[in-house]
N, C-alpha and C positions, 0 to 999 in steps of 0.2 A: 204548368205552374201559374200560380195568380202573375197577373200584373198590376201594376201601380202606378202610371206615369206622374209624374211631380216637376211642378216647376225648380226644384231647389235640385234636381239633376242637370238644367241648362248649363252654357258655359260661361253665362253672367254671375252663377250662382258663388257662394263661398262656403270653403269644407264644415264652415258655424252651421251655415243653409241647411246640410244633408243630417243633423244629429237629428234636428225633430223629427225626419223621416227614419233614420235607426233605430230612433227611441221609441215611435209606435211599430214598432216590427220587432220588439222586446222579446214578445214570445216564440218567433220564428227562428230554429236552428242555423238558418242559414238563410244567406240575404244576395242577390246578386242584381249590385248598383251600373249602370249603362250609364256612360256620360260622356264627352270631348276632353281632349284636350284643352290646355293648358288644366281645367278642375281637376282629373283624376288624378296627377300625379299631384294636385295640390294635397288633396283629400286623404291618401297617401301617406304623405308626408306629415301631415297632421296629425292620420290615426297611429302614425309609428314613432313620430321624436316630440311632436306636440309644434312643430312648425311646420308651415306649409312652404316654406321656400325651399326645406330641408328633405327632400328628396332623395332616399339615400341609396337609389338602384339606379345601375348605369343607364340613363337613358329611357325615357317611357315612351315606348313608338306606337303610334296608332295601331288600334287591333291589341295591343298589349292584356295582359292577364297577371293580376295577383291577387293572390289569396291571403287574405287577412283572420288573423283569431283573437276573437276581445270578451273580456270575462261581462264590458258592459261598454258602453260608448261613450265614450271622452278622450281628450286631447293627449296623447299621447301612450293609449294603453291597448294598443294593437302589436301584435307580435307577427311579423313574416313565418308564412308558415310556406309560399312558393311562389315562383313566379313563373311566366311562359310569354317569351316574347316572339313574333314571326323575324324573319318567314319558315323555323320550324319549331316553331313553340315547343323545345324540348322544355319539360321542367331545369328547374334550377335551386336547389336547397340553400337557405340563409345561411 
């Protein structure tokens, strides 16, 4: 798979940060973002209620996984498609 490392993946960054990096991966079926805590569950929560404090899965534990589905990138138009948390990252349906 390509990579792309981007500073608006750091844990300074903010879920605004990561759209310009979505927005040029437009054409890419699928995108798979790496980044710390406290951001991912920001980013998250951004792309699923349109707030990042709003976090709406129990808990995001390091190592954590979810999958997101968006017709195009903005605030709040992600839809839970699964999630997989350790330490046996069973899936888990919305």
């Amino acid at each position: 798979l390509p990579m792309a490392p981007t500073a608006a993946l750091l844990p300074s960054a903010t879920p605004v940060d990561i759209v310009d990096v979505l927005d040029a991966l437009v054409d890419c079926e699928r995108v798979l973002l790496v980044s710390h805590l406290p951001l991912v569950a920001q980013v998250v929560g951004w792309l699923l209620s349109g707030d990042s404090s709003d976090y709406p899965l129990p808990g995001f534990p390091a190592a954590g996984v979810v999958a997101l589905d968006m017709g195009y990138v903005g605030r709040g138009q992600a839809q839970l498609e699964w999630f997989a948390f350790p330490p046996h990252y069973r899936q888990r349906r919305h």
